[in-house]
Wavefront OBJ file of the C-alpha trace (Angstrom):
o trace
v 0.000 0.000 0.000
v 2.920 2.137 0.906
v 4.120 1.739 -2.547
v 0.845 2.671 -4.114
v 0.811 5.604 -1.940
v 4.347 6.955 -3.381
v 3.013 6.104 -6.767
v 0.055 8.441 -6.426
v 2.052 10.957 -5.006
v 4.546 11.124 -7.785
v 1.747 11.273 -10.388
v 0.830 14.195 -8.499
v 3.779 15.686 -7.810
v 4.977 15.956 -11.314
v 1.662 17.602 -12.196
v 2.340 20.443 -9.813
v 6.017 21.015 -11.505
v 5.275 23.938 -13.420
v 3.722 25.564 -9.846
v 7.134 25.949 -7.392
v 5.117 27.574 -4.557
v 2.254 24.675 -4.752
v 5.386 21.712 -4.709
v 6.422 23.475 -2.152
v 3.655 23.428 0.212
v 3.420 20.203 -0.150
v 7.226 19.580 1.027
v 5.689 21.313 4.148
v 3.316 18.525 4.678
v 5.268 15.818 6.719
v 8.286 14.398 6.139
v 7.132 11.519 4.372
v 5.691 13.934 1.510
v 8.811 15.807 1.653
v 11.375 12.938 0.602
v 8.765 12.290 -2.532
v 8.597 16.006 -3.576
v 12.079 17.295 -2.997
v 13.487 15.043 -5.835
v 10.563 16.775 -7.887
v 11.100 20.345 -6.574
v 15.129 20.056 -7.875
v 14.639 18.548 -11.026
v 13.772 21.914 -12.654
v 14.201 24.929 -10.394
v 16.398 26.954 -11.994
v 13.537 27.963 -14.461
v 12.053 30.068 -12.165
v 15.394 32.411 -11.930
v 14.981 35.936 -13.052
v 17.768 37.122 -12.171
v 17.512 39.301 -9.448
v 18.865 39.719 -6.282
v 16.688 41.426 -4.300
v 14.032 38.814 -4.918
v 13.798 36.891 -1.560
v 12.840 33.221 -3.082
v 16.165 33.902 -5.575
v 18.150 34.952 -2.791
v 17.433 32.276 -0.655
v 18.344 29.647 -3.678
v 21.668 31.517 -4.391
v 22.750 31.013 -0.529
v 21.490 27.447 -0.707
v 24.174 26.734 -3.637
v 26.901 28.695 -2.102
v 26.130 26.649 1.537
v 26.520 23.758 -1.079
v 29.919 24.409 -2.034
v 32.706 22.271 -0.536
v 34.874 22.955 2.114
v 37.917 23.231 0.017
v 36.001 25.719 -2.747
v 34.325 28.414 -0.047
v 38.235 27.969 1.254
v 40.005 28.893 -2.257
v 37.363 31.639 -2.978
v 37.803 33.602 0.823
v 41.491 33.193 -0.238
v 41.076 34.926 -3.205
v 38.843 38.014 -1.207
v 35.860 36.822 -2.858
v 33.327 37.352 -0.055
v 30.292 34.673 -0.154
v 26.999 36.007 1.351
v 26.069 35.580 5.374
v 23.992 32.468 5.513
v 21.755 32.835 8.574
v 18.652 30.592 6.065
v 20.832 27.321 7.109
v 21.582 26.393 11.121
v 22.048 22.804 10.647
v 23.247 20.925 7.727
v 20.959 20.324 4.669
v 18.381 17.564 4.521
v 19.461 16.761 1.400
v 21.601 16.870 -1.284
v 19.844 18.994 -3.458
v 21.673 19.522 -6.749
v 22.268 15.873 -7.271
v 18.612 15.553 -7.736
v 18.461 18.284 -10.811
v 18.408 17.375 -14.726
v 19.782 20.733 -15.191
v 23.943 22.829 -15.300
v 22.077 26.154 -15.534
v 24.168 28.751 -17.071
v 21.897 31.168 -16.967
v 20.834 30.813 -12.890
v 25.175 30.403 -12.627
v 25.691 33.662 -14.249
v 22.989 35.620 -13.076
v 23.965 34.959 -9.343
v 27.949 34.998 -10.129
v 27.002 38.563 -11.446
v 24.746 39.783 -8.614
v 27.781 38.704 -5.806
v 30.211 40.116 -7.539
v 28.524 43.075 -8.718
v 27.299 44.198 -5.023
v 31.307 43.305 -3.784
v 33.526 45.445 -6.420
v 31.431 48.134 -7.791
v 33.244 49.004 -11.052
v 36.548 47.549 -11.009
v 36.492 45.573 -14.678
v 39.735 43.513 -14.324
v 39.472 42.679 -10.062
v 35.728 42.084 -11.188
v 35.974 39.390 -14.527
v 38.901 37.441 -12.222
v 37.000 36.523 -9.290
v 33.481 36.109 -12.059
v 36.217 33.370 -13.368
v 36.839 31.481 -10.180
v 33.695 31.816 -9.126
v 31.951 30.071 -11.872
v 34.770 28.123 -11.964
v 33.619 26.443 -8.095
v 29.909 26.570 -9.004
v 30.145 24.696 -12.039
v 32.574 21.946 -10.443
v 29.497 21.411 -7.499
v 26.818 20.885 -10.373
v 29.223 18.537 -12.698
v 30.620 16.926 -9.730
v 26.490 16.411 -8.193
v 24.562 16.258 -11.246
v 23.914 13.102 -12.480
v 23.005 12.119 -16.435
v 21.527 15.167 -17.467
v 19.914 15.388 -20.809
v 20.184 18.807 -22.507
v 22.748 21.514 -21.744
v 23.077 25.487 -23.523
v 27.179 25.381 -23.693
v 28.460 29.094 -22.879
v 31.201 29.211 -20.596
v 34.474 29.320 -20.899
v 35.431 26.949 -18.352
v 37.396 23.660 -18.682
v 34.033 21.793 -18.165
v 35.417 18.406 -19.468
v 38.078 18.424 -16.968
v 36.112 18.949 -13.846
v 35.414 15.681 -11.618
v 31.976 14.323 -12.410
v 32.075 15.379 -16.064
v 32.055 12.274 -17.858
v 28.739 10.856 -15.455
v 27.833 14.308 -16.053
v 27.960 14.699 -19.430
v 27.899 11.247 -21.141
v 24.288 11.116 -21.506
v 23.116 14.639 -23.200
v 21.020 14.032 -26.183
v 20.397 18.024 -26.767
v 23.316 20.239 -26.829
v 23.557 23.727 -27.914
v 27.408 25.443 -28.408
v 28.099 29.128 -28.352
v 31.369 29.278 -30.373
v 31.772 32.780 -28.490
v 32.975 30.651 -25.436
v 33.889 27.262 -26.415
v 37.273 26.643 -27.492
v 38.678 24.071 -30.581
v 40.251 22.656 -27.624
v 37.703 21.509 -25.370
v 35.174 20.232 -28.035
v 38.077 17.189 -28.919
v 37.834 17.029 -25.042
v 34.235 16.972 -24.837
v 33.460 14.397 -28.046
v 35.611 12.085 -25.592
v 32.281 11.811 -23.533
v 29.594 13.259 -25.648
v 28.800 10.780 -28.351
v 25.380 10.114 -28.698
v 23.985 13.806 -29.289
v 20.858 13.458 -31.090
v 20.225 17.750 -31.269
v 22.787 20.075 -31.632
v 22.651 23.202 -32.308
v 25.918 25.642 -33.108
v 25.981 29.321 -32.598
v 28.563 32.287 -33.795
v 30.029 29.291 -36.110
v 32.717 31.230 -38.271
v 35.662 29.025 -39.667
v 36.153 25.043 -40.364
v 37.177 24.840 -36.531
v 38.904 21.475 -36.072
v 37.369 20.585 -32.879
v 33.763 20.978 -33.953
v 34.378 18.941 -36.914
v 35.860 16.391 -35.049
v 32.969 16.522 -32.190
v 30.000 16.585 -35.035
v 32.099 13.324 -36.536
v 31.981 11.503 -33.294
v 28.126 11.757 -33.134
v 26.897 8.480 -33.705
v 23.126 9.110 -33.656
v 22.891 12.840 -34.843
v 18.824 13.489 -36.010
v 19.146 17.326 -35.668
v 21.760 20.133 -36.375
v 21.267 23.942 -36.847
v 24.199 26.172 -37.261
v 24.024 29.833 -37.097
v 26.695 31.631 -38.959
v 28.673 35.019 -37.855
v 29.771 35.562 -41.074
v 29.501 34.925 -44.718
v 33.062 35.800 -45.851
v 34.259 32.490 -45.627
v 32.891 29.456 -46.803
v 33.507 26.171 -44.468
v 33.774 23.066 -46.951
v 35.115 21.298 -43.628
v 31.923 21.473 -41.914
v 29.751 20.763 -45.189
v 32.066 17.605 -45.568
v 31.410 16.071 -42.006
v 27.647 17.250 -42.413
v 27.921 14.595 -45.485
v 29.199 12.181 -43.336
v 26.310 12.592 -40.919
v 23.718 12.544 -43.871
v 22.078 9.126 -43.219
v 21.190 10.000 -39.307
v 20.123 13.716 -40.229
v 16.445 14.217 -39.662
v 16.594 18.036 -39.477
v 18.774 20.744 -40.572
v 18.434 24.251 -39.956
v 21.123 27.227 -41.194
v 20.798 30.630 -40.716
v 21.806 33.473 -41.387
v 23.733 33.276 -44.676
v 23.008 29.902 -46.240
v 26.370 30.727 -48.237
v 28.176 30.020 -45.493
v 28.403 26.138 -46.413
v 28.998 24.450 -49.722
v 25.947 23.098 -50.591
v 27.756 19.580 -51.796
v 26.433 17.946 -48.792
v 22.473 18.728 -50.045
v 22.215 15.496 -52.059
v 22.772 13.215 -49.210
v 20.164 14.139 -46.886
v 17.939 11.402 -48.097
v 15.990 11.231 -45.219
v 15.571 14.906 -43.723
v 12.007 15.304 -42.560
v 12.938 19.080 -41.452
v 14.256 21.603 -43.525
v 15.131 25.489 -42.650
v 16.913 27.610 -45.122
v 16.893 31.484 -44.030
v 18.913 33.878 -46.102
v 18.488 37.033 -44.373
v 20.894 39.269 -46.129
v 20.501 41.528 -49.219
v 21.574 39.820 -52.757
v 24.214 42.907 -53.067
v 26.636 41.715 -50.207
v 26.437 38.377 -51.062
v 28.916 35.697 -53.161
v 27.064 34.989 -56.870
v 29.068 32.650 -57.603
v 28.761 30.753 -53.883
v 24.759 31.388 -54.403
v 24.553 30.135 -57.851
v 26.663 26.555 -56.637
v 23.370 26.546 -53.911
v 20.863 26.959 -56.846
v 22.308 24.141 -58.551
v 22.353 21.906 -55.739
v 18.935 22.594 -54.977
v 17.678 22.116 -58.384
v 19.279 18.540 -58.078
v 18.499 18.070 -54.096
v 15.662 15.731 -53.493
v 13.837 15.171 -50.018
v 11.276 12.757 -50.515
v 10.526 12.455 -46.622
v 10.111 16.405 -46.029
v 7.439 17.291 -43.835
v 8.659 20.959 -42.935
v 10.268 23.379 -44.788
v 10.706 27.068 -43.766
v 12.926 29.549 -46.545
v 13.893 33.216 -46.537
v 16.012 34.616 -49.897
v 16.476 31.554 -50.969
v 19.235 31.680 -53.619
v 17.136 31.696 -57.345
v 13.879 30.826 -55.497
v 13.688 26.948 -55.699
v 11.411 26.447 -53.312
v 9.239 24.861 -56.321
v 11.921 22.012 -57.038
v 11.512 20.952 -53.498
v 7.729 20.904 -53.221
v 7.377 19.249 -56.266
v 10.144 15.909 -55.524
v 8.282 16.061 -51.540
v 6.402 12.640 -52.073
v 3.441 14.526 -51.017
v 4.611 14.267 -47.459
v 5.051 18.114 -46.556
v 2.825 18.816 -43.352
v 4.243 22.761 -43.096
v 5.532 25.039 -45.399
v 7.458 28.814 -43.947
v 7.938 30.576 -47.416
v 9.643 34.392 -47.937
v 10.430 35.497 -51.233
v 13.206 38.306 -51.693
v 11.014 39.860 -54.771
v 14.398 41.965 -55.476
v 16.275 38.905 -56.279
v 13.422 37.014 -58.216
v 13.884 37.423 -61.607
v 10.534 35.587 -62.313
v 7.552 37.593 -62.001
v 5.260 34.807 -62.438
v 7.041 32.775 -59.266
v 4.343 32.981 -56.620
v 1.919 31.733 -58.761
v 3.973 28.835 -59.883
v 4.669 28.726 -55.919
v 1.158 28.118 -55.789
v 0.532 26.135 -57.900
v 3.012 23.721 -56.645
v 2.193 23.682 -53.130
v -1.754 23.057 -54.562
v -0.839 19.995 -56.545
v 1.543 18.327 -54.209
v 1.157 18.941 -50.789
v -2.021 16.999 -50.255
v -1.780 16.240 -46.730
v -0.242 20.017 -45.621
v -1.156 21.984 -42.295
v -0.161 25.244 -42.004
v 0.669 27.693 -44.781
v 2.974 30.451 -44.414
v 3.257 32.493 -47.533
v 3.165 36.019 -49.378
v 0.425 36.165 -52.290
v -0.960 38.661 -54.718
v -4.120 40.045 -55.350
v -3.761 38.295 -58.758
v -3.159 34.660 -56.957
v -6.797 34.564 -55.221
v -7.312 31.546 -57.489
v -4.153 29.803 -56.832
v -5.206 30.002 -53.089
v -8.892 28.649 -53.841
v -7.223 25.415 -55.026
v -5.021 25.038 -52.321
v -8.248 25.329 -50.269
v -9.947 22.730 -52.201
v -7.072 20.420 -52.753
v -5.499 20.740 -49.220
v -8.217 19.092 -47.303
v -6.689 19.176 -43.823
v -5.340 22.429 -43.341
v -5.223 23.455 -39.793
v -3.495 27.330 -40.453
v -3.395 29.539 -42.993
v -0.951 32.967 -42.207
v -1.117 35.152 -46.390
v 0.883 38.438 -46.326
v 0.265 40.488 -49.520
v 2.550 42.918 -51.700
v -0.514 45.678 -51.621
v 1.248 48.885 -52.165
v -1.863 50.561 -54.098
v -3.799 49.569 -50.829
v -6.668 47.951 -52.954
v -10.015 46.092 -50.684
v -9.072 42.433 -49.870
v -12.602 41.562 -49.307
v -12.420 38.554 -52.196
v -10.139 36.573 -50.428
v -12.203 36.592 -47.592
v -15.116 35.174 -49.290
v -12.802 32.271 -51.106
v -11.814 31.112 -47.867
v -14.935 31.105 -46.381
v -16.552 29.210 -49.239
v -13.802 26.840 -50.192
v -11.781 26.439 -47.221
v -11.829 22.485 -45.214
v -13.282 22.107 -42.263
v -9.809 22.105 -40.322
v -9.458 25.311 -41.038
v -9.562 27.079 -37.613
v -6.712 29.531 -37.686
v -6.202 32.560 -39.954
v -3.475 35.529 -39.777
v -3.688 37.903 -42.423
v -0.235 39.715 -42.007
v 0.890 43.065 -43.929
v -1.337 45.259 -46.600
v -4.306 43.002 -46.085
v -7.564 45.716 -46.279
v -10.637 44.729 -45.444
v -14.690 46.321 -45.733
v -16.464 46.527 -42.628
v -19.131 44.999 -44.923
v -17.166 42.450 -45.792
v -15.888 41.250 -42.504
v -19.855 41.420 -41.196
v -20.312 38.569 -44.058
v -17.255 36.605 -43.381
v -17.824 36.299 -39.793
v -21.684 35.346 -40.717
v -20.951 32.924 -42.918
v -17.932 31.578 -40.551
v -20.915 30.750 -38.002
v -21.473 26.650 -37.326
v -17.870 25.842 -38.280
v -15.319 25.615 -35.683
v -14.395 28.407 -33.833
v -11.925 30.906 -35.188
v -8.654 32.007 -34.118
v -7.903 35.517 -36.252
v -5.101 37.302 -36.501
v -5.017 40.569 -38.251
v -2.451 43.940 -38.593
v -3.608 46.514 -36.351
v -2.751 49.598 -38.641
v -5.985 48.971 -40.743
v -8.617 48.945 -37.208
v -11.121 51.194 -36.791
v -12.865 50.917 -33.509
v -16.066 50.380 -35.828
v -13.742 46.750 -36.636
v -13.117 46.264 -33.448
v -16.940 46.575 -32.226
v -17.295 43.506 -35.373
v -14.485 41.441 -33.728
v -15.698 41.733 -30.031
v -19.484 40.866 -31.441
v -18.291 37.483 -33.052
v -16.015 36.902 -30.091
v -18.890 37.045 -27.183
v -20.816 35.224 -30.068
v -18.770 32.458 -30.127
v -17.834 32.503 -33.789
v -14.069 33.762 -33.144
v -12.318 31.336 -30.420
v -9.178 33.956 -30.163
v -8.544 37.186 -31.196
v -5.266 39.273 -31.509
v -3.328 42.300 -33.590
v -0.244 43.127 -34.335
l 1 2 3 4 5 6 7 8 9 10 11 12 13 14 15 16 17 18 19 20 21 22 23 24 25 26 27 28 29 30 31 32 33 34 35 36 37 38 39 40 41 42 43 44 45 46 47 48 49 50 51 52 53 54 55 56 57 58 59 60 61 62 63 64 65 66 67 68 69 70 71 72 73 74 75 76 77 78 79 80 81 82 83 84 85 86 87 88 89 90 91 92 93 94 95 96 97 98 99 100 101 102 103 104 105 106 107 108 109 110 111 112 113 114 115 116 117 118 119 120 121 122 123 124 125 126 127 128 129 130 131 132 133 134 135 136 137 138 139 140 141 142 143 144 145 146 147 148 149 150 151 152 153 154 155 156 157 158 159 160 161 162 163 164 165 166 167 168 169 170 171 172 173 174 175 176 177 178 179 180 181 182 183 184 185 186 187 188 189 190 191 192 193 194 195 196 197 198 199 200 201 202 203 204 205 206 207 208 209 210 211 212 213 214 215 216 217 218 219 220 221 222 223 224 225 226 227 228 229 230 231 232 233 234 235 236 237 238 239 240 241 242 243 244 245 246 247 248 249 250 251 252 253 254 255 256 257 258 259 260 261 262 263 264 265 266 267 268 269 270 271 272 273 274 275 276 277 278 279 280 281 282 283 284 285 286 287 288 289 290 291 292 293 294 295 296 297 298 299 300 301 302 303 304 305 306 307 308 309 310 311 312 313 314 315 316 317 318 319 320 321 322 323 324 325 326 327 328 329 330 331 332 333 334 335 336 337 338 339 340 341 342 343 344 345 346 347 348 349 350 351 352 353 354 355 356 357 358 359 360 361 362 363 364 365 366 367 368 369 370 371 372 373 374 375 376 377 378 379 380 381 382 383 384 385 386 387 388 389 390 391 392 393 394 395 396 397 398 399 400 401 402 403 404 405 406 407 408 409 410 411 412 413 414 415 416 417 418 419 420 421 422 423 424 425 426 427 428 429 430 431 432 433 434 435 436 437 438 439 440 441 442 443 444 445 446 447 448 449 450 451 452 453 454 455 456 457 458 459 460 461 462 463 464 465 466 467 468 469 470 471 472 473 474 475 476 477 478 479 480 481 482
């Protein structure tokens, strides 16, 4: 029975994780209650951080980790005239040993409270100031590695020796989600680190900027990699090291995500990705800075790419607009498209209606629709209605610069849209009647509840009096502007 208690209690528990006072309280119950909940109450608590100071329930968790630190550490840092806080919270020794129950090295909660001690001890004083932030963080990290047991996900951005502290390999060895700021992590500790990390399923790499040896090395020693994104610092140089171990890593890659210059890579690796389910291209720079030569190697790949498992796939500039070729060889299988044309760079006037077109006649089975249309596409977007028969979300932006009435597209949808249709954004230069928002909404009425989304700019109050009528009426489920 005792058992079956526990049971019910943890089932609880773990219910009441998101709500840190109500776990809490029940800590407070008896002690019985307490040893089932603490466990619970550590896993995640470092969420709740905002990083401040003066806040009572943060200051009492910063003195519980600095009552945690070992002998020998509070020793080294009051040799070094790094003053740790009066703890009056703690007369007798903890109950427990708290951060071996956590699933979390938070780097955020470390250098919030690293910042707020040191801060409140040395004023101004840069240099005294980023030595003792050093051995500080140093200590603090060494009690989680050293406590923490198997954790799963980690955001890398320190620049301490992390692989060399005690603990790191039980640590570290299980992470399936890693993310790297290249800002902090050296060449030098990612050989260290691929040592113990090998089974990374999600990484993600930020401020990449050269073919960095380590990182190559620690990408190749991933032995079940599903997910990689890599955002770039710069597009001066192109890294054909990291597009050649991206190759190697082909067969396992489920997702791949680059931003912001696409260019950054050679696209020789495209090809290989046979079974990428997840696809993010975002070229956020203007055409004029970029390498025509580097983006006309990416059109050509892309024209011969093929992802025949893609369910997702989100673009911005992309390179000679081939978002068509990659709808077209999907197998029918894409659940979400995220489309942004640069119109600048698209020498085809006629591409959003072939865009159309394409997304009409093979995405079948597709969800959500992100896309920019023209007035002169209202067709193209009654077929995707009628041929896309499970679409969930619909977000159109429109090129309208002659501010023309919109009102036709609203009576398209509303006519030839499926009944999973619940969710509609109409982003920029979208202009709507009153009229003709009164007969949307009235024919809208007996489906399933809306939720509407709509630029702000063009809002009368008259519109708004519309909205908050269908809303009380039941007709739109959520409203909101931007």
């Amino acid at each position: 029975m005792s058992c079956l208690i526990a049971d019910c209690l943890i089932i609880i528990f773990n219910d009441l994780r998101g709500k840190a006072s109500s776990l809490y309280s029940c800590i407070l119950v008896n002690s019985y209650w307490c040893r089932i909940a603490m466990p619970i109450l550590w896993k995640v608590p470092f969420e709740f951080d905002i990083g401040n100071w003066d806040s009572l329930s943060n200051r009492k968790l910063y003195n519980l980790i600095f009552y945690l630190l070992p002998t020998f550490s509070k020793k080294l840092l009051l040799d070094n005239n790094i003053e740790l806080p009066t703890i009056q919270e703690f007369s007798n020794q903890p109950l427990f040993n708290y951060i071996s129950f956590s699933s979390q090295v938070p780097p955020n909660f470390i250098n919030n409270m690293i910042n707020n001690l040191i801060k409140k001890e040395d004023g101004f004083n840069k240099y005294k100031e980023t030595g003792k932030k050093y051995l500080l963080e140093q200590e603090i990290y060494k009690l989680f590695i050293n406590n923490c047991k198997d954790i799963k996900c980690f955001n890398w951005q320190t620049t301490q020796p992390l692989s060399q502290f005690h603990g790191a390999p039980t640590c570290f060895s299980q992470l399936h989600s890693l993310i790297i700021d290249l800002n902090f992590v050296t060449s030098r500790e990612l050989f260290a680190m691929s040592q113990i990390c090998q089974n990374i399923e999600e990484l993600s790499i930020f401020e990449c900027y050269d073919d960095i040896p380590g990182l190559i090395w620690f990408i190749d020693t991933q032995k079940i990699l599903r997910s990689l994104y890599l955002h770039f610092k710069s597009f001066k140089k192109q890294c054909l090291g990291l597009s050649e171990v991206i190759e190697r890593k082909a067969s396992t890659l489920r997702k791949f995500s680059i931003e912001p210059w696409i260019i950054s890579l050679s696209p020789k690796f495209l090809p290989s990705l046979i079974n990428l389910q997840h696809l993010e291209l975002k070229n956020y720079s203007a055409s004029d800075v970029m390498d025509i030569f580097r983006e006309s190697e990416w059109g050509e790949s892309l024209s011969l790419a093929s992802f025949p498992n893609l369910q997702y796939l989100e673009t911005v500039f992309l390179p000679f607009s081939k978002e068509c070729d990659l709808i077209e060889k999907s197998n029918g299988n894409i659940l979400d498209i995220d489309i942004y044309i640069c119109r600048m760079c698209n020498q085809d006037p006629n591409y959003t209606k072939k865009l159309i077109k394409a997304i009409s006649t093979n995405c079948p089975n597709i969800e959500r629709l992100i896309i920019e249309v023209e007035l002169e596409d209202l067709h193209g977007i009654k077929e995707i209605l009628i041929n896309c028969s499970r679409l969930i979300k619909l977000n159109l932006s429109i090129n309208n610069e002659d501010e023309l009435e919109c009102d036709e597209i609203l009576k398209i949808i509303v006519k030839f849209s499926p009944e999973t249709l619940h969710e509609i954004i109409f982003c920029a230069n979208f202009i709507f009647t009153l009229d003709g928002l009164i007969d949307f909404f009235e024919n809208w009425k007996g489906r399933k509840p809306l939720i509407f989304t709509y630029e702000e700019k063009y809002f009368t109050d008259d519109f708004r009096m519309i909205i908050k009528k269908y809303f009380d009426e039941g007709v739109i489920k959520k409203q909101s502007f931007f």
